[in-house]
Every structure is written in C-alpha cells, then in structure tokens.
KOLFIMI-127260 format. One line per field, with one value per residue: residue number from 1; y, x, z of N, C-alpha, C in turn. Coordinates in steps of 0.2 Angstrom, whole numbers, plus 2048, in hexadecimal, padded with zeros to 3 digits. Example, Ala and Ser with C-alpha at 12.3 -4.5 7.8 and 13.67 -1.06 7.14 Angstrom:
// KOLFIMI-127260
marvex <- 1	2
n.c2 <- 7E4	7F5
n.c1 <- 842	840
n.c3 <- 827	823
ca.c2 <- 7EA	7FB
ca.c1 <- 83E	844
ca.c3 <- 827	824
c.c2 <- 7F0	800
c.c1 <- 842	840
c.c3 <- 827	827
// end
This chain:
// KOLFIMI-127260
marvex <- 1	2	3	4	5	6	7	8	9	10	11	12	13	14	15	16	17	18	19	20	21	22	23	24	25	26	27	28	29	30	31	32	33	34	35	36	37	38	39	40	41	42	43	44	45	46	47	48	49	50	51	52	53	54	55	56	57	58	59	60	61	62	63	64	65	66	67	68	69	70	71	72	73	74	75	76	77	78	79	80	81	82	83	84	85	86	87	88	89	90	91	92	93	94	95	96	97	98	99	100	101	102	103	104	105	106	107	108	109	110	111	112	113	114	115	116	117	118	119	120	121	122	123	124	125	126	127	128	129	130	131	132	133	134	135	136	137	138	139	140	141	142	143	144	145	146	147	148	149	150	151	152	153	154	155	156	157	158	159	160	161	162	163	164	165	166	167	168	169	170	171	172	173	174	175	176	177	178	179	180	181	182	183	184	185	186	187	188	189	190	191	192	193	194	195	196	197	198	199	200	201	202	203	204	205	206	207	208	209	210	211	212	213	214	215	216	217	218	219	220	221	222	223	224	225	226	227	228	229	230	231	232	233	234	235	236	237	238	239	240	241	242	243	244	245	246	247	248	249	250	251	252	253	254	255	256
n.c2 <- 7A6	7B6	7C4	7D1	7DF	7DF	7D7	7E2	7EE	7E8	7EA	7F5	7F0	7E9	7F5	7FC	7F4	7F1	7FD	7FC	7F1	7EF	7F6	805	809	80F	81F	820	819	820	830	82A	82A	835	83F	851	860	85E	863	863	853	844	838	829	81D	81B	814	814	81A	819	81B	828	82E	82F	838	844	849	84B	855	865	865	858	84B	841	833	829	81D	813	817	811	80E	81C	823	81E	824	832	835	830	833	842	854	850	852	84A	840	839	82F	825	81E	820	82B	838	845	852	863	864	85F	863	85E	85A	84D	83E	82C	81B	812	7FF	7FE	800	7F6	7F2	7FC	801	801	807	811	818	81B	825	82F	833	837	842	84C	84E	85A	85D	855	851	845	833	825	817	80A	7FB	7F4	7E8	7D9	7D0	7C6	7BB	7B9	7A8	7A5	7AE	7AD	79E	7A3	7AB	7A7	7A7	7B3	7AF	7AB	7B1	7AD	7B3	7BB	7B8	7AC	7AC	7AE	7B8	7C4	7CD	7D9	7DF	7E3	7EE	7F2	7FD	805	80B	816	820	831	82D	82D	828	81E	815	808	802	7FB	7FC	7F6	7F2	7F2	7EF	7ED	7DE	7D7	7C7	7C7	7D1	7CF	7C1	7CC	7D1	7CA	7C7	7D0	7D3	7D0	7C5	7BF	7C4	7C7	7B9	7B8	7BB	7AE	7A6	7B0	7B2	7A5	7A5	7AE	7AB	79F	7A2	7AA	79C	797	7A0	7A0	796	796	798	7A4	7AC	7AE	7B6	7C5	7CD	7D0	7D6	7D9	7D4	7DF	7E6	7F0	7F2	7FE	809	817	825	831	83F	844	84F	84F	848	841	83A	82B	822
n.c1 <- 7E2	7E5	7DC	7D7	7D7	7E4	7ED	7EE	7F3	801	80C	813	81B	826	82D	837	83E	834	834	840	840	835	830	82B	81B	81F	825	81E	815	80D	80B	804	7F5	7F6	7F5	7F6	7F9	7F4	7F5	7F3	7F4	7F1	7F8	7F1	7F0	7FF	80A	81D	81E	822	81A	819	824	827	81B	81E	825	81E	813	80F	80B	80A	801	803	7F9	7FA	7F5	7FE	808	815	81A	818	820	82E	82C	82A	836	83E	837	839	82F	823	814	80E	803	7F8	7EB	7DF	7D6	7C7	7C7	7CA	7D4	7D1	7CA	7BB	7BA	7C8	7D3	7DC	7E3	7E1	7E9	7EB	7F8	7FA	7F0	7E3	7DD	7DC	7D2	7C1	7B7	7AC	7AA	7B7	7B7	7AF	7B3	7BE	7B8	7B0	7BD	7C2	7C4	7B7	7BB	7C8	7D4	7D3	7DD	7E3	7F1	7FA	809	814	81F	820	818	813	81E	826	832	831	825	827	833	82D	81F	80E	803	7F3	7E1	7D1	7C0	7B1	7A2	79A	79F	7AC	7BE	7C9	7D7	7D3	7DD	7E2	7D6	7CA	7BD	7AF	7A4	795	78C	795	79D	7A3	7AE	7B1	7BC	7C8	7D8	7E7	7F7	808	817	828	839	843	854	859	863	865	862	85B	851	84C	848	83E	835	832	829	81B	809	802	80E	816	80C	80F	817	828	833	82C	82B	839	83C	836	83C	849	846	842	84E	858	850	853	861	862	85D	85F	85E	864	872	87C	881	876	863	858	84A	839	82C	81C	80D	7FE	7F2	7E5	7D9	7CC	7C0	7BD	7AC	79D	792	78C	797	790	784	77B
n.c3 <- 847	849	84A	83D	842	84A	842	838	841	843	83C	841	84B	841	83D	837	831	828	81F	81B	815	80E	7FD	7F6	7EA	7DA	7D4	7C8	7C8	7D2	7CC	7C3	7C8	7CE	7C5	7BB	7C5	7D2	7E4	7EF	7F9	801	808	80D	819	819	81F	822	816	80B	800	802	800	7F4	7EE	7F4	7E9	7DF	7E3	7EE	7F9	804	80F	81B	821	82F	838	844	84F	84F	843	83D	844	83E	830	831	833	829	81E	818	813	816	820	82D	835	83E	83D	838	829	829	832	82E	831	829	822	818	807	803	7FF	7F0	7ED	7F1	7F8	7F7	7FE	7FB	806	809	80B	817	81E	81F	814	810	81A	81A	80D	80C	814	80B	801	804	809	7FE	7F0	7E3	7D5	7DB	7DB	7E0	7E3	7E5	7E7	7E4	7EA	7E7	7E9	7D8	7D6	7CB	7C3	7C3	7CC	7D6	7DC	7DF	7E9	7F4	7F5	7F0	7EF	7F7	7F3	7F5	7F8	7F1	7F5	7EA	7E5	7DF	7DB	7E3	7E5	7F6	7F8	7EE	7E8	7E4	7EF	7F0	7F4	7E8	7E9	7EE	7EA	7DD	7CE	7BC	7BE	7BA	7B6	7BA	7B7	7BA	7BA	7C0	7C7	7D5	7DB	7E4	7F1	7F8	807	806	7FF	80A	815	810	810	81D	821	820	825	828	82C	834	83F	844	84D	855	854	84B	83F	83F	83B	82F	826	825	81F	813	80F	80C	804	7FA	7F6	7F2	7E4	7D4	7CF	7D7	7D8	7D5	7DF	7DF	7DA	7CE	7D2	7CE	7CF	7D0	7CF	7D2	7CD	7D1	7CC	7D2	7D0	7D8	7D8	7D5	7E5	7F3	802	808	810	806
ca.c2 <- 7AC	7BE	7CA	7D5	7E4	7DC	7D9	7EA	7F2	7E3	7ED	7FB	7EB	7EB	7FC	7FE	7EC	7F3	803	7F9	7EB	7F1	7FB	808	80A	813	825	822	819	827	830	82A	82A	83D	843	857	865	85B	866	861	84E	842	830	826	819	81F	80F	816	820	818	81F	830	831	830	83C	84B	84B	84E	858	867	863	850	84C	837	832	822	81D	811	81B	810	80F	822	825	81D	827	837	834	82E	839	849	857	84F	852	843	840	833	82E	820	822	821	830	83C	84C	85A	864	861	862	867	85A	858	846	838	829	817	80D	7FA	7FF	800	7F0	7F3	800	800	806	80C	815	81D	81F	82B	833	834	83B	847	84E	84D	85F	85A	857	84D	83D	82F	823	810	807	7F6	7F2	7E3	7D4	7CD	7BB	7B9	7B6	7A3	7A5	7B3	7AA	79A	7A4	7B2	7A4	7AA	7B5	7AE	7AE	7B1	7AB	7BA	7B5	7B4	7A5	7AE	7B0	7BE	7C8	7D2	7DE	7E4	7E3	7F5	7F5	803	809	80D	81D	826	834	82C	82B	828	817	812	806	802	7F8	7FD	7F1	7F5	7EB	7EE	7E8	7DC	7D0	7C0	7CB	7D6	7CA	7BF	7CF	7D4	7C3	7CA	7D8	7CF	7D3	7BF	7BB	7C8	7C3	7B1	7B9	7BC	7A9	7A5	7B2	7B3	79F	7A6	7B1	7A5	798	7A6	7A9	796	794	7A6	79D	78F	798	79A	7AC	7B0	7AA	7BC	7C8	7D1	7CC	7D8	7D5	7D9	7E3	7E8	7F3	7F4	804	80C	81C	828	83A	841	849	853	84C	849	83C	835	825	823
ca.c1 <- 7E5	7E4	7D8	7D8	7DC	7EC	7F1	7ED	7F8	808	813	816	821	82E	82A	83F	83F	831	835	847	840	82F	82F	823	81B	824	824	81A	80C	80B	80B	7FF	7F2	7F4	7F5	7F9	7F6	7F3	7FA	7F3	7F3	7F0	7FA	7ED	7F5	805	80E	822	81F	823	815	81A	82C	824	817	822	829	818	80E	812	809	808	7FF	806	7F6	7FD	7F3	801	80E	81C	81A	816	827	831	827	829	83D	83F	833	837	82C	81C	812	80D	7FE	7F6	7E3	7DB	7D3	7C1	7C3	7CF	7D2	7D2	7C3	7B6	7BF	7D0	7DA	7DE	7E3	7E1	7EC	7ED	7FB	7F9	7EF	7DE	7D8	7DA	7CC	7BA	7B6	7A6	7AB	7BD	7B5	7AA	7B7	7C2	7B2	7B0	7C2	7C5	7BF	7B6	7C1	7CD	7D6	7D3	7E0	7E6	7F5	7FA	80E	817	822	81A	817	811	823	825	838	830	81F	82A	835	82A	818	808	7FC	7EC	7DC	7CD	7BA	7AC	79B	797	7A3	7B0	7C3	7CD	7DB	7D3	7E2	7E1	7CC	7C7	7B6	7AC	79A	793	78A	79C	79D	7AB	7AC	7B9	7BF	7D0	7DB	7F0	7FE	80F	81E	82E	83D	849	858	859	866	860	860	856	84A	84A	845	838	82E	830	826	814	806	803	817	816	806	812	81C	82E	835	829	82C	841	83E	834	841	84C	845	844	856	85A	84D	856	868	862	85A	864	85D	867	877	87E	880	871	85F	852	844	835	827	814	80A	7F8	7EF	7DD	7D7	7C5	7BF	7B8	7A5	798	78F	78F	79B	78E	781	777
ca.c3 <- 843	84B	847	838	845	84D	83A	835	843	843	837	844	84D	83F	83A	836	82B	821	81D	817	810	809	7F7	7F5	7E5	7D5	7D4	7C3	7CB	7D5	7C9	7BD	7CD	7CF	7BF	7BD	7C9	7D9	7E7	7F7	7FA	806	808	812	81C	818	823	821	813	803	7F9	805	7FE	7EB	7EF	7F3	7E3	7DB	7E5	7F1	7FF	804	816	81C	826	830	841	847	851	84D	83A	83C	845	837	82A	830	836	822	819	819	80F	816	823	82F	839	843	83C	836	822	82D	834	82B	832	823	81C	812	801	804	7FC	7E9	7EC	7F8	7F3	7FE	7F9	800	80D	808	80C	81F	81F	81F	80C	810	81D	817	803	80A	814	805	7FC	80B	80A	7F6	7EB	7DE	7D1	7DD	7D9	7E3	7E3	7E7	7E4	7E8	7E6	7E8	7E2	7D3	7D5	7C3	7C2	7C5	7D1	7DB	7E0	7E3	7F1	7F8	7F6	7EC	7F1	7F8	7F1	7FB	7F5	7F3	7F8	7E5	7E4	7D9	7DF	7E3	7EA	7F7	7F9	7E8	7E6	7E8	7F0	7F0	7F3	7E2	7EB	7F0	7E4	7D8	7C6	7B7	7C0	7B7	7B9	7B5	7B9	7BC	7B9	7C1	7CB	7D8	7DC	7E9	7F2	7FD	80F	804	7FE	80D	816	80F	810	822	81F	81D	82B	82A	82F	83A	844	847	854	854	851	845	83C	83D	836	829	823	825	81A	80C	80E	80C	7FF	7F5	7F7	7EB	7DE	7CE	7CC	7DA	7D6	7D8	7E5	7E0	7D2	7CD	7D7	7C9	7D1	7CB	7D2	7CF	7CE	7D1	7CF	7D0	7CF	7DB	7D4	7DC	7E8	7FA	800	80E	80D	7FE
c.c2 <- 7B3	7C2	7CF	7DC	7E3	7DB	7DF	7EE	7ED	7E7	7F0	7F5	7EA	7F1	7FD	7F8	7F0	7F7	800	7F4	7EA	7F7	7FD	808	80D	817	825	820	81F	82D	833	829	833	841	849	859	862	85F	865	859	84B	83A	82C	81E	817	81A	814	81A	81D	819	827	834	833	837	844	84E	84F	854	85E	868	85D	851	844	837	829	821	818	813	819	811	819	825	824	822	82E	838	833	830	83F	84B	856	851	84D	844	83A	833	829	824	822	828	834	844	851	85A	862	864	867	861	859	851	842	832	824	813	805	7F9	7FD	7FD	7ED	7F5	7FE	804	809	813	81B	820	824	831	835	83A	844	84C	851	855	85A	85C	852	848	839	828	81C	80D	801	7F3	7EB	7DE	7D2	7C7	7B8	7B4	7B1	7A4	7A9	7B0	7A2	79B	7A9	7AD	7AA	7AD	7B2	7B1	7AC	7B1	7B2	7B5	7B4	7AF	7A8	7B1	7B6	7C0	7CC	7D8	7E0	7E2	7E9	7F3	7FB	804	80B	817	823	827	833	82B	829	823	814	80D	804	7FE	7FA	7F6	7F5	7EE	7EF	7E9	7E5	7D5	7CA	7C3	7CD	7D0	7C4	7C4	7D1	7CF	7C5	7CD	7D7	7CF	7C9	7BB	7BE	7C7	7BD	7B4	7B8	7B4	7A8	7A8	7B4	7AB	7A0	7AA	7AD	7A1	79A	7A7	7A2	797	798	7A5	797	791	79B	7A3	7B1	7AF	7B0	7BE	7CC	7CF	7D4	7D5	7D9	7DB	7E3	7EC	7F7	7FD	806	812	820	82D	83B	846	849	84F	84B	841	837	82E	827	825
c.c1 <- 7E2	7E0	7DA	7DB	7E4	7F1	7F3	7F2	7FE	80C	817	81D	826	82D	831	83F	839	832	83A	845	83A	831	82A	824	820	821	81E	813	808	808	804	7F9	7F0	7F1	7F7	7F4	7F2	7F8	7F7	7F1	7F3	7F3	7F6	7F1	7FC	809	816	822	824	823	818	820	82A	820	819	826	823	815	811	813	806	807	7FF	800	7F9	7FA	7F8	807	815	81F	81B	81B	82C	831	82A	832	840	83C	831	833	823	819	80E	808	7FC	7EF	7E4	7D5	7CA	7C0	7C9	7CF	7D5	7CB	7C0	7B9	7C5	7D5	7D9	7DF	7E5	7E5	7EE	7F2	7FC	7F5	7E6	7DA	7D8	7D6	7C4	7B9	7B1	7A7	7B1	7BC	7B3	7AF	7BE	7BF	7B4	7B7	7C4	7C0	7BD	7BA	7C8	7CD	7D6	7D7	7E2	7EB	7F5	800	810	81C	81E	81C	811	819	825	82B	834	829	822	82D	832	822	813	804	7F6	7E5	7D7	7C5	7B7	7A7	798	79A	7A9	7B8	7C6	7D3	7D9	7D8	7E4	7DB	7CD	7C1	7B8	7A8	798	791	78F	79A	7A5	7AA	7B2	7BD	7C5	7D4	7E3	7F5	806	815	823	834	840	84D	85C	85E	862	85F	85B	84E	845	844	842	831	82D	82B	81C	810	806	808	817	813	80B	815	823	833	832	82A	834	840	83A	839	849	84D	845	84B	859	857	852	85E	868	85F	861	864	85F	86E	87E	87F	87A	86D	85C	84D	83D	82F	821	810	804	7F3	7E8	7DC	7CF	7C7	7BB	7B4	7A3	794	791	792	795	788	77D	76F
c.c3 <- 846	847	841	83C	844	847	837	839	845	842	83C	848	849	839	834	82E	824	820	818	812	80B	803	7F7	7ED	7E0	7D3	7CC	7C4	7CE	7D2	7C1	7C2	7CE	7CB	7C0	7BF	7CF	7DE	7EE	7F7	7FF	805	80E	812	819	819	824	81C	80B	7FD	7FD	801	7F4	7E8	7F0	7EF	7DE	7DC	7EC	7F8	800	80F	816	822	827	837	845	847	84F	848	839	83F	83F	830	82A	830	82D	81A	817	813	80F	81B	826	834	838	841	837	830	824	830	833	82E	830	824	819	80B	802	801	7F5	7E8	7F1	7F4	7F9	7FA	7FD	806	80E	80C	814	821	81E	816	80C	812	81A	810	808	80E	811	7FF	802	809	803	7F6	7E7	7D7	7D3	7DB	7E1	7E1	7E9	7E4	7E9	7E4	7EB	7E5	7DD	7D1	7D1	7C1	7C6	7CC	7D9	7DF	7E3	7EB	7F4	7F9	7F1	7F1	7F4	7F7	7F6	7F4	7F7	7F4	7EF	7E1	7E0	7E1	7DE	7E8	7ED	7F7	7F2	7E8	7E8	7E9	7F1	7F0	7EB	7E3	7ED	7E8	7E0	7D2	7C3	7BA	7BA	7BC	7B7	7B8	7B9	7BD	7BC	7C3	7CF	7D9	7E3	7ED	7F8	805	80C	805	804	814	817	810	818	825	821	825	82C	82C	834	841	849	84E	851	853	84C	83F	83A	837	831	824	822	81D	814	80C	80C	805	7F6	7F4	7F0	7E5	7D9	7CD	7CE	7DB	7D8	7DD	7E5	7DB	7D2	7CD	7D3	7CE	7CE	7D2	7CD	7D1	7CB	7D0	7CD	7D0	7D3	7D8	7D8	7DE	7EF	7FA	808	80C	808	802
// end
C-alpha cells in the first residue's frame, strides 16, 4: 500500500473527475461552522474548492490554501471570489491573528494535528472559529454502502474502533474551547456515470493506477445498472456531513 504522502497528493491526478464528481459540503454546514460576522477566512486544504465555492457566499474574503498544483489549478479556474494559494496547513502563510475562520473540509486528516492545530491557533484572533467538516455518501443507507462499499474502520491503541477521517484529534494544550458538534443531511441528484464516478474519486482507487482503477469504476457502473433504486435516469444520492467546531481563546498556540 503507498504511503500516506502518495495518498495525500493522488487527487491532483484526476483533479478534473473530482472537482465533477466530488460534492462539497452544503452551504448550511458551512454555515453553521462560521456563524455571523466572519469576514476573513481561510479553506485549508481547499482541493478544487467545494467548501471555496460555499464559502464566498458567506464571508467577504475567503483565502483556498491547496499545496497540490493540479487540484489548485482546477480550484482557482472554478472558484472565482477567492483567492488561491499554494501551502500546506503546517506552515500557513498569514499573520498572527488575521483570520476570523479557518475551516478544513475532508482534508484534515492528511495533516499533522499538532503541528497544523497550532498553526490554526497561530493565525485564528481570539474569538475565531475553527472549523471541520467531513462530507460524503452516507452508507448508513443500506443500497448506498452496498454500491460504493463501507467505510473502513481502523483500531486505536486503546482497542476501540473508529473512523479516522472523521476523528478530530487535537492537543488538549491548543487554545480551543466551546467544542460542538452536528450533522448535516442533504442529497444530490445523481445518475450511474455520476455515481460510478465518484467511486473513482477515492485516494485508495487512485493509488491502483489507471487499470485498476477504470475496473473499479467499471464494476460500480455494472453493480449501479442492477439496483432497483436506480431504475430511472437519475436517484437521489443521500449525503451527511459531519461537523466540528472551536473558538479560538487566549493563549499562545505553541507547545504546552
């Protein structure tokens, strides 16, 4: 299996597919993340801009940080109103408190959370929101985890299972407070290219290489032809998007 790097920068390879066949979250997630009077904000690992195109409805100045030039063409080329820039959430390059809201959507758990919380802390006034989201199909619904597969859970070391890709870690020691959490339901509406698509999407399909991954896409289009739910030209494909947020309070954002 490839390295978590190699995973981490795959996307930029079907930069175009994802942008098409990945949803970003729903402007309400967004939304209820920011709260009012957020006017300078930050979409940390931006990818194509998803969470970018949501974001500039809310707020007057959004900043798409994205370190993979491919994904980071697409983004800028498809999301206007934002400004786009190339760094990684480890070393962000704003001021010390200049940003009202930092906000990772799917992205997070490619980063170092020690590391990037504190440059989050570092950037955030106090007062800022700190924000995560994490959108996707939601294979709760039995049809939807039959053709797209189930998530994967991963063992912690104190024995108990989880989804890291929604887990927020976090240092206890970052200056954060007021920790909330929420769920967003939504759908789009998706026909079987769609669907197939997006199973495309996935850093794990990705990694395969280009056969690998056209007969993964593949086997979901066959799989999405026999399902009664799609019988149509087109379903609604249910969504959920899980949401995190803190405050940034005083204190420094460096080691304890």
């Amino acid at each position: 299996m490839p390295g978590r790097a190699a995973r981490a920068y795959s996307f930029g390879a079907v930069a175009d597919d994802y942008d098409r066949y990945r949803p970003g979250p729903p402007l309400e997630a967004a939304r209820w993340v920011l709260g009012d009077d957020r006017r300078s904000v930050i979409d940390l690992g931006a990818g194509t801009g998803g969470l970018t195109r949501s974001l500039v409805q809310l707020a007057p100045r959004v900043t798409a940080v994205e370190p993979d030039a491919r994904m980071r063409g697409v983004l800028a080329k498809r999301s206007g109103g934002a400004v786009v820039l190339g760094a990684v959430g480890e070393r962000l390059p704003f001021a010390n408190g200049t940003a009202d809201g930092v906000i990772a959507s799917s992205s997070w758990h490619w980063m170092d959370p020690a590391i990037a919380g504190a440059e989050v802390a570092r950037v955030l006034r106090v007062g800022g929101v700190f924000g995560l989201l994490w959108s996707g199909p939601d294979r709760r619904v039995a049809w939807v985890s039959d053709l797209l597969g189930r998530r994967r859970m991963e063992r912690s070391e104190d024995g108990t299972e989880h989804r890291r890709r929604r887990t927020m870690v976090l240092p206890e020691h970052l200056p954060f407070a007021g920790r909330e959490t929420t769920v967003v339901e939504f759908s789009i509406t998706a026909d079987i290219d769609d669907l197939a698509g997006l199973s495309g999407t996935y850093s794990v399909v990705i990694v395969g290489g280009g056969p690998e991954r056209d007969a993964r896409i593949e086997a979901v289009r066959e799989r999405a032809r026999a399902r009664t739910e799609l019988v149509g030209d087109t379903v609604e494909l249910p969504m959920v998007c899980r949401c995190w947020r803190a405050l940034r309070t005083e204190g420094s954002p460096g080691a304890p």
